[in-house]
C-alpha positions as CSV (number, residue, x, y, z in Angstrom):
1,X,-3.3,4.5,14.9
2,X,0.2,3.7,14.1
3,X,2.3,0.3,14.9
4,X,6.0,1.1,15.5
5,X,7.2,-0.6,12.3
6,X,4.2,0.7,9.4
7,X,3.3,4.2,8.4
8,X,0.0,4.4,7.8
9,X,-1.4,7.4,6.1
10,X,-5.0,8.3,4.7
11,X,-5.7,10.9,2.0
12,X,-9.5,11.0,3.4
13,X,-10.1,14.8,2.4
14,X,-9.5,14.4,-1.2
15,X,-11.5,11.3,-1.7
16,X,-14.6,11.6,1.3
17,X,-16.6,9.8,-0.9
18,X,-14.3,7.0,-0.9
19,X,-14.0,7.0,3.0
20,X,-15.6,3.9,3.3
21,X,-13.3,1.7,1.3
22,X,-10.4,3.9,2.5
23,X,-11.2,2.5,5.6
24,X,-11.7,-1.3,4.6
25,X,-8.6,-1.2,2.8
26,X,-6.6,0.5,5.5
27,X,-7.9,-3.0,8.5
28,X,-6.8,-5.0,5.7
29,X,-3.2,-3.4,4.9
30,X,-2.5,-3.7,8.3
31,X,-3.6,-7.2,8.7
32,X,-1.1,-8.0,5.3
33,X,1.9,-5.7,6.8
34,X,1.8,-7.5,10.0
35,X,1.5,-11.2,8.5
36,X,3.9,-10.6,5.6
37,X,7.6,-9.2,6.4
38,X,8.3,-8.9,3.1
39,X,5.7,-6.5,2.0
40,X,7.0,-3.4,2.1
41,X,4.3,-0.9,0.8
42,X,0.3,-1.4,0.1
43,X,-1.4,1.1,-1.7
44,X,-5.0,2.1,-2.8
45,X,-5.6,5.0,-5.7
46,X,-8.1,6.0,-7.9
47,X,-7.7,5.3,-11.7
48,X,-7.6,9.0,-12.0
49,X,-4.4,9.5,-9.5
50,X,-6.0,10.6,-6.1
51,X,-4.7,8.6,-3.3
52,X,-6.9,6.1,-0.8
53,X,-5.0,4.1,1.3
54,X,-1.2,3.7,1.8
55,X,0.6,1.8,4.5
56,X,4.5,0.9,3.9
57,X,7.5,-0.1,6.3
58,X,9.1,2.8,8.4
59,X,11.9,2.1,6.2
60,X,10.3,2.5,3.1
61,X,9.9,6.6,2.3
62,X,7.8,7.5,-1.1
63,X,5.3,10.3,-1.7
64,X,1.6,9.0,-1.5
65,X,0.5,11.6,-4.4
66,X,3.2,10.5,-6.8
67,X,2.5,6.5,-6.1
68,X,-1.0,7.2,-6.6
69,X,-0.2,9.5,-10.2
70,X,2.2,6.9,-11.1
71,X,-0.7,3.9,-10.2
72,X,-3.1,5.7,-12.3
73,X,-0.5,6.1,-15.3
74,X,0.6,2.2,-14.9
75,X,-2.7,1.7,-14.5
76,X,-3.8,3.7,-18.1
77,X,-0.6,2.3,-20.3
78,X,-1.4,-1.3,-19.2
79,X,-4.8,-1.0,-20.1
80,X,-4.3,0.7,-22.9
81,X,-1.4,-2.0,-24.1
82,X,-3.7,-5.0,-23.1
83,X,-6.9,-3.8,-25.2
84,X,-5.0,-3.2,-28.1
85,X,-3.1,-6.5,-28.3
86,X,-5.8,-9.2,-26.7
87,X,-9.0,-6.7,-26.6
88,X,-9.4,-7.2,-23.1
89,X,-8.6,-5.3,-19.8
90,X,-5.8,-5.7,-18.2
91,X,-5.6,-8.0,-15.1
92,X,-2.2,-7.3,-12.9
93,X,1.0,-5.7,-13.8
94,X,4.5,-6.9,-12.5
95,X,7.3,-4.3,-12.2
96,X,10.4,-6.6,-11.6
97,X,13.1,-4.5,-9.9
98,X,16.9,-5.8,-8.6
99,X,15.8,-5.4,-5.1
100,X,12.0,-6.9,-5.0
101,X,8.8,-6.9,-7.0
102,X,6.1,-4.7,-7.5
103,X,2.4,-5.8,-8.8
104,X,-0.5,-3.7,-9.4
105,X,-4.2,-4.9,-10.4
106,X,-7.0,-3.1,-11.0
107,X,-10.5,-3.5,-9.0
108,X,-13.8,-1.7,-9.0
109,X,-16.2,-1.3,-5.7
110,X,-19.6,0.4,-6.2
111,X,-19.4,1.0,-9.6
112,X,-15.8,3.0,-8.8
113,X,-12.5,1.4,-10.0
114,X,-8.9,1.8,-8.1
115,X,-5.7,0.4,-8.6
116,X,-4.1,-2.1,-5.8
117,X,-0.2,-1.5,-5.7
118,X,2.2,-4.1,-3.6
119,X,5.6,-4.1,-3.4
120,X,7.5,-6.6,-1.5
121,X,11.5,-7.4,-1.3
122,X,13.0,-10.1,-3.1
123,X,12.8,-13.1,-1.0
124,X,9.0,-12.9,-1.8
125,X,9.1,-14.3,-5.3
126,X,6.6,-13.1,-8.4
127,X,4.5,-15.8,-8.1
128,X,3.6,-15.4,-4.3
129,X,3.5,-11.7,-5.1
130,X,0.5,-12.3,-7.8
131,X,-1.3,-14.5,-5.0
132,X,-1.0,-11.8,-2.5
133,X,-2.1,-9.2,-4.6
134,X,-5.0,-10.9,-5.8
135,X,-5.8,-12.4,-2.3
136,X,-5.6,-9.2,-0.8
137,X,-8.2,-7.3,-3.2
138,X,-10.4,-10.3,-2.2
139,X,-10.3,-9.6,1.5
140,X,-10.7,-5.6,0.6
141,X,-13.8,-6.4,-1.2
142,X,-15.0,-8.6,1.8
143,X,-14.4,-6.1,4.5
144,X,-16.6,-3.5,2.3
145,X,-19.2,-5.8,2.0
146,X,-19.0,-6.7,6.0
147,X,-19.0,-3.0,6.9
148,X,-21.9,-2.7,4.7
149,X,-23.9,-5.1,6.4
């Protein structure tokens, strides 16, 4: 399935056992991609670096295997930093860059955690990035409840 402005890509034989939000996550990408213009790469790892879901801009050109290692680090070092300052786990992380934003949060389905990755140019400011982000792991874990219906 691809849409002449978004690669999609799926990393389904590393992660079978995660096919099934793969596939949640990857309706729900698409739906963000085609509402949002300024979103320019969605992405789905494991805490423990394996890729899930990806979808970015044809524009946009990144190794899925080194977003989802560098997820999973961000992921660890914020985590890390948040428990050892406010004793608590770590909710979203901004990465403000000169030419956009990039947040990531972390999320669990079925007792399995992953780490959401946006990143979107810089006429989408911080703040509508963090309601995005946050709106968009919502509607993941509704599409994995509706498929398991």
């Amino acid at each position: 399935m691809k849409i002449t402005h978004l690669k999609i890509t799926s990393d389904l034989k590393k992660m079978s056992d995660n096919s099934n939000v793969a596939h949640a996550a990857g309706i729900v990408f698409q739906k963000y991609m085609e509402l949002y213009d300024e979103v320019e790469v969605v992405s789905l790892a494991t805490t423990d670096g394996f890729p899930v879901q990806n979808q970015s801009r044809e524009s946009i050109s990144f190794d899925i295997d080194t977003m989802a290692a560098a997820s999973s680090t961000l992921y660890s070092v914020s985590n890390a930093v948040s428990k050892q300052i406010l004793s608590k786990h770590f909710k979203i992380t901004f990465i403000e860059a000169e030419q956009g934003n990039i947040a990531f949060v972390s999320l669990s389905f079925d007792a399995r955690d992953f780490v959401l990755a946006m990143s979107a140019t810089e006429s989408m400011n911080i703040g509508k990035v963090r309601v995005l982000i946050n709106r968009l792991a919502e509607d993941i874990r509704q599409q994995i409840q509706a498929e398991q219906a």
